[in-house]
C-alpha positions as CSV (number, residue, x, y, z in Angstrom):
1,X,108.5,85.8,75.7
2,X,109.3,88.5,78.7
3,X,112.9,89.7,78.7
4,X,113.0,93.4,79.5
5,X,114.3,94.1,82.9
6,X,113.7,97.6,84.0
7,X,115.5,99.8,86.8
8,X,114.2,103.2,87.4
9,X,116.5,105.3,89.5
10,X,115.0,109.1,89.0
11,X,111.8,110.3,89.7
12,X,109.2,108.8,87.1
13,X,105.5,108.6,86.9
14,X,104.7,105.2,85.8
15,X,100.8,104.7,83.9
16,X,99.7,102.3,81.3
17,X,97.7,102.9,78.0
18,X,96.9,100.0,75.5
19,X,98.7,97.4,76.9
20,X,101.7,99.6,77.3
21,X,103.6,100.5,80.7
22,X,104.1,104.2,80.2
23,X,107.1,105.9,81.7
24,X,107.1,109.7,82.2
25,X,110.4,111.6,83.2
26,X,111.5,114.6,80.8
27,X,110.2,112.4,77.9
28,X,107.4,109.7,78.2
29,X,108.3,106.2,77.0
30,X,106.3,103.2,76.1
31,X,107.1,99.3,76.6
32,X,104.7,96.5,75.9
33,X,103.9,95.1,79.1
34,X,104.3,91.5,77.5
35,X,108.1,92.4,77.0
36,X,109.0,92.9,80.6
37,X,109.6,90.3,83.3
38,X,110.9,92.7,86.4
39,X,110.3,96.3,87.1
40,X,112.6,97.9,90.3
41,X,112.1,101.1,91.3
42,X,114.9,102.9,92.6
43,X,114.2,106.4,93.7
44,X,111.8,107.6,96.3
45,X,109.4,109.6,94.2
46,X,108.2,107.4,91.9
47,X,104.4,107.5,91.7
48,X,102.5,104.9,89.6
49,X,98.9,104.3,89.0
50,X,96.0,101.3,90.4
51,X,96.4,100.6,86.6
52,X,99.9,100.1,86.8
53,X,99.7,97.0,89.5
54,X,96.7,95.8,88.2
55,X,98.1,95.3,84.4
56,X,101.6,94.1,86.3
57,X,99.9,91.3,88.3
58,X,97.9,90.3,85.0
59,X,101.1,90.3,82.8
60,X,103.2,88.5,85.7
61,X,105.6,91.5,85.6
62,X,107.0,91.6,89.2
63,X,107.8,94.9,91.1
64,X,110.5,95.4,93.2
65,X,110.6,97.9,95.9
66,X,113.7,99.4,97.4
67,X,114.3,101.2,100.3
68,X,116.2,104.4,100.7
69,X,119.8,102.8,100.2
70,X,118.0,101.7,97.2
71,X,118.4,98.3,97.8
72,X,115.3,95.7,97.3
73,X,113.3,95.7,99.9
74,X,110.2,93.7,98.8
75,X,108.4,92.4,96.1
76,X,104.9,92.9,94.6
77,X,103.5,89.5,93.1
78,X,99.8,88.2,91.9
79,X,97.8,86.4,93.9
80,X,98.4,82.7,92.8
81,X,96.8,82.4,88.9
82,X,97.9,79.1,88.2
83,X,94.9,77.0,86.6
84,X,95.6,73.9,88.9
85,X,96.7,75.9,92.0
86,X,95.2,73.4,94.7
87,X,96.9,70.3,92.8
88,X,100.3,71.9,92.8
89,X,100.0,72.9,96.1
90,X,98.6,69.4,97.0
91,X,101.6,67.7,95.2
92,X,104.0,70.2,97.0
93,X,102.8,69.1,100.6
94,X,103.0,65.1,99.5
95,X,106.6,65.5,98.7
96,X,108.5,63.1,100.9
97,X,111.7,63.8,102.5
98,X,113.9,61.4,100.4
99,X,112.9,62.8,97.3
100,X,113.7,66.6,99.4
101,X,117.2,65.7,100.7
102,X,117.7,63.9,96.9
103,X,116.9,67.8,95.3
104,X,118.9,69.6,98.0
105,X,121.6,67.1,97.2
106,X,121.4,67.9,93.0
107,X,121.3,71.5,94.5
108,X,124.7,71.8,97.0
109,X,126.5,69.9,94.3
110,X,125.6,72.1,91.3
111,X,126.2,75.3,93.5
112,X,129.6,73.9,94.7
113,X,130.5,73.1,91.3
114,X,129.4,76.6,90.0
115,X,131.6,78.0,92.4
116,X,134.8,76.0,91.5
117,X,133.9,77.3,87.6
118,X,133.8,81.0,89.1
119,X,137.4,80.5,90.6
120,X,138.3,79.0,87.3
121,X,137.6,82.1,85.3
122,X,138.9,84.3,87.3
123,X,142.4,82.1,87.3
124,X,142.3,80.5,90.6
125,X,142.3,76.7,89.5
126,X,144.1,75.2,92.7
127,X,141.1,76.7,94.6
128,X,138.3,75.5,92.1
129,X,140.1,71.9,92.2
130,X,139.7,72.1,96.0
131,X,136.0,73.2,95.7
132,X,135.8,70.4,93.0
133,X,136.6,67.6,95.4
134,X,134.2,69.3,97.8
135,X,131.1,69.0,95.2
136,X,132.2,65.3,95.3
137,X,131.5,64.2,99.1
138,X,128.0,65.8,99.3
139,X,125.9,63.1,100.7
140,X,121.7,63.6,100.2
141,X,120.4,65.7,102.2
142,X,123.8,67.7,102.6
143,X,124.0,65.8,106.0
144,X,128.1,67.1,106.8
145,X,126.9,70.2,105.3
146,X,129.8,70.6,102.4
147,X,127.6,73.7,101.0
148,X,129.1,75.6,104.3
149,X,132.7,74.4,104.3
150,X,132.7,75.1,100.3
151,X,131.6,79.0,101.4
152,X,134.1,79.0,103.5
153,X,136.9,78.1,101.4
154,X,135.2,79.8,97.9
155,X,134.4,83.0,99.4
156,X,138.2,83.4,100.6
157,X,139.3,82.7,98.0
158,X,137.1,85.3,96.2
159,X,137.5,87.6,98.2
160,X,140.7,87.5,100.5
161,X,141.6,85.6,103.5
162,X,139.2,86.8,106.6
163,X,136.3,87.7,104.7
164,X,132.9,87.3,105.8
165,X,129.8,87.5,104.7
166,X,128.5,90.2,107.9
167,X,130.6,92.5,107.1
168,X,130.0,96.0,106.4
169,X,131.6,96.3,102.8
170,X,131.0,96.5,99.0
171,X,131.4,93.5,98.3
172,X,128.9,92.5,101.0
173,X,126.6,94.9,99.8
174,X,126.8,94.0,96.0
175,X,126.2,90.2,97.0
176,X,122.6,90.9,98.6
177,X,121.8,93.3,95.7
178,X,122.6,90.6,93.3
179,X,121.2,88.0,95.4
180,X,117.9,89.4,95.6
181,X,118.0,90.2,91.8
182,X,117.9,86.2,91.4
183,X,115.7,85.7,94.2
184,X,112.9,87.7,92.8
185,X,113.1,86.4,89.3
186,X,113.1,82.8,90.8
187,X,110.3,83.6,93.1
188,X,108.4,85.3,90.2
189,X,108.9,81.9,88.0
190,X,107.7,79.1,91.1
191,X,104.6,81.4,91.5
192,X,103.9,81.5,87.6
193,X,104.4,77.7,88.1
194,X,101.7,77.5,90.8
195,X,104.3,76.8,93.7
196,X,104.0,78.0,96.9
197,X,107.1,79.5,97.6
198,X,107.0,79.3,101.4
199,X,107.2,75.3,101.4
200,X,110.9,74.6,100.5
201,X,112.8,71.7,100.0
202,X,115.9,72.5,102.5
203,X,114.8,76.2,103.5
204,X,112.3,76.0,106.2
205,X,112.0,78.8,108.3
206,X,108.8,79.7,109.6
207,X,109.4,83.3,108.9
208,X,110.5,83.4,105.5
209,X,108.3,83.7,102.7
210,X,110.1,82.2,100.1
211,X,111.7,79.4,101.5
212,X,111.9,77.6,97.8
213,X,113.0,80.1,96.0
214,X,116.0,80.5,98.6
215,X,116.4,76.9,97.6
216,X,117.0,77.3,93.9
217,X,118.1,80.4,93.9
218,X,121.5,78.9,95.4
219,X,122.8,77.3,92.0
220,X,122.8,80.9,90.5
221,X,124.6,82.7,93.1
222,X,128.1,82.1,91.9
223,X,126.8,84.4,88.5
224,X,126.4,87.7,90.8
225,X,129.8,86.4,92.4
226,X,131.8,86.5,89.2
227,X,130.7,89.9,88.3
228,X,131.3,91.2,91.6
229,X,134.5,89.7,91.5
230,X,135.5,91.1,87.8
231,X,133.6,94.5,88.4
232,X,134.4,95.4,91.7
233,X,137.1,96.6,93.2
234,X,137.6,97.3,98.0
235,X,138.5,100.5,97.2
236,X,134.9,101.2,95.4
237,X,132.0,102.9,96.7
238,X,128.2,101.3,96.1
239,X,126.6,103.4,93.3
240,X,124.8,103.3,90.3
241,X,127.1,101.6,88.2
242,X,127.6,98.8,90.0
243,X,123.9,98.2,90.7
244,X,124.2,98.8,86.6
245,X,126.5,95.9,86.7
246,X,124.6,93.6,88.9
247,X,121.7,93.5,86.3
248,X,123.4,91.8,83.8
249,X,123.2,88.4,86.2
250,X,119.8,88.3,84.5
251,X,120.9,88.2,80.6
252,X,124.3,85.7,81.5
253,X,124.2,82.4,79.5
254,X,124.3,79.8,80.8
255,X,124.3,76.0,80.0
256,X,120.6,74.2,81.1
257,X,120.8,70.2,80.2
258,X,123.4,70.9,77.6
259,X,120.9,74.1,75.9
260,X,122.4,77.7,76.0
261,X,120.1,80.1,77.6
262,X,120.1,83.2,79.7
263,X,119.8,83.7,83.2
264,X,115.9,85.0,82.9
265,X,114.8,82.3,80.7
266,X,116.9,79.4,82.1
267,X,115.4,79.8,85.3
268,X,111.6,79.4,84.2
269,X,113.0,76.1,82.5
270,X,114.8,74.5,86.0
271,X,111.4,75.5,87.8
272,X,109.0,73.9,85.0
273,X,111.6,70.6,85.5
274,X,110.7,70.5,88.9
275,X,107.5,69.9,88.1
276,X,108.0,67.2,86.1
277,X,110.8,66.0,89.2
278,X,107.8,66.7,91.8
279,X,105.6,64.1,89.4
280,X,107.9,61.8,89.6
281,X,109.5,61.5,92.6
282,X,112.6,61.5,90.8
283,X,115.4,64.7,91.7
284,X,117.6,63.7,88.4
285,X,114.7,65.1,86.2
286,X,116.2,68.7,87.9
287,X,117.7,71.2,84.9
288,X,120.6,73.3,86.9
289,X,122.8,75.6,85.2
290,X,126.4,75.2,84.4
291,X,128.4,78.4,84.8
292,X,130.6,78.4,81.7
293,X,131.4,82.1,81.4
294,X,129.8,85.4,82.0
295,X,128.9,86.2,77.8
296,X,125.6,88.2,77.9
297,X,122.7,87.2,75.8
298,X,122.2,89.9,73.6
299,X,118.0,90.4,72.2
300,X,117.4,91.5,68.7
């Protein structure tokens, strides 16, 4: 099973040989291409080979491209490869909106719960009791929209009274680079699972690409959030260690239907159960993580 996540960050020339990604800098190293689920690419003069995308699209490794700030700026997927692609898609269309608001519900309430376990760990447990009793009034379909007033009251908490989310900061800036850390890795899953990831379940925006992943990706936010929020300080500037930081979102474990997993291989488990929750109509067949602490999974 893919668990290497890769970040390149000075110039490189990326080839493959024998079912190998190949990565030259002032050495040349080699990493089975089975092994690696993500590959971002940092600095502006990386070249890479036909070969490279080719052998990434076959082995479902996605790319991530980032801009000159060096934050993601898109993503390179296959086209779908699923072996039933039209039934999924077909079974995606037919969902009806009860069974939608029902998921969205399973999804605010697992978020706003994740968020009251951040607060916890970082010693703020009046907050987290508050966001608590939030979790508890959200109605299907979100309809008095408790996912906002919990941001509201989590994120001040987090982060100090009159912050926002537009501002201009570090902490702004680590969020979306952790943010679209998850987002790519869910994306990557729902299109190995033969979704299409523009048809969401709350997300619907006619511009937006990944609608569902947006979606699911919301019950892992609070995982960047802690990190940010042990790791980074106001008075810090954005730079490599932080993105360094970030990363290990992906290798957190976390607690799926009572199982200990990470981050990476969690998430292809809660998109596979929504398969079986898209089957049968049924949200409660949904596998959410639990934020519990933020231990990293550590491979042998």
């Amino acid at each position: 099973m893919a668990f290497r996540h890769l970040v390149i960050r000075n110039p490189a020339k990326l080839s493959t040989t024998n079912e190998q990604l190949v990565i030259k800098q002032e050495e040349s190293i080699k990493i089975p291409l089975e092994d690696i689920v993500t590959i971002t690419l940092e600095d502006p003069a990386i070249t890479l080979t036909n070969g490279v995308l080719s052998k990434c699209t076959e082995y479902h490794v996605e790319l991530i491209i980032c801009d000159r700030k060096r934050m993601p700026s898109g993503i390179v997927q296959p086209f779908h490869r699923h072996s039933r692609q039209k039934t999924v898609l077909e079974m995606q269309l037919a969902l009806g909106k009860p069974f939608k608001k029902r998921t969205w519900q399973r999804i605010v309430i697992r978020k706003i719960e994740n968020q009251a376990r951040c607060l916890e760990l970082l010693h703020k447990a009046e907050e987290a009791q508050k966001l608590y009793s939030i979790s508890r009034g959200v109605e299907t379909g979100d309809r008095t929209n408790r996912e906002a007033y919990g941001a509201k009251v989590y994120f001040e908490a987090l982060f100090g009274a009159g912050f926002h989310r537009r501002e201009d900061n570090v902490y702004n800036i680590s969020l979306n680079y952790g943010y679209s850390i998850i987002r790519s890795l869910v994306a990557r899953s729902l299109i190995r699972y033969g979704f299409t990831p523009s048809f969401g379940v709350f997300h619907d925006s006619q511009t937006n690409a990944f609608n569902l992943a947006d979606d699911f990706m919301e019950v892992v936010r609070p995982f960047v959030d802690v990190l940010i929020a042990t790791n980074v300080t106001e008075d810090k500037e954005w730079s490599p260690e932080i993105r360094k930081d970030l990363f290990q979102v992906l290798d957190i474990i976390a607690i799926w239907n009572h199982e200990k997993l990470s981050i990476t291989h969690g998430v292809d488990n809660m998109i596979k159960s929504f398969v079986s929750a898209c089957r049968q109509q049924d949200a409660n067949y949904l596998i959410l993580p639990e934020l519990t602490n933020i231990a990293v999974h550590s491979y042998e």
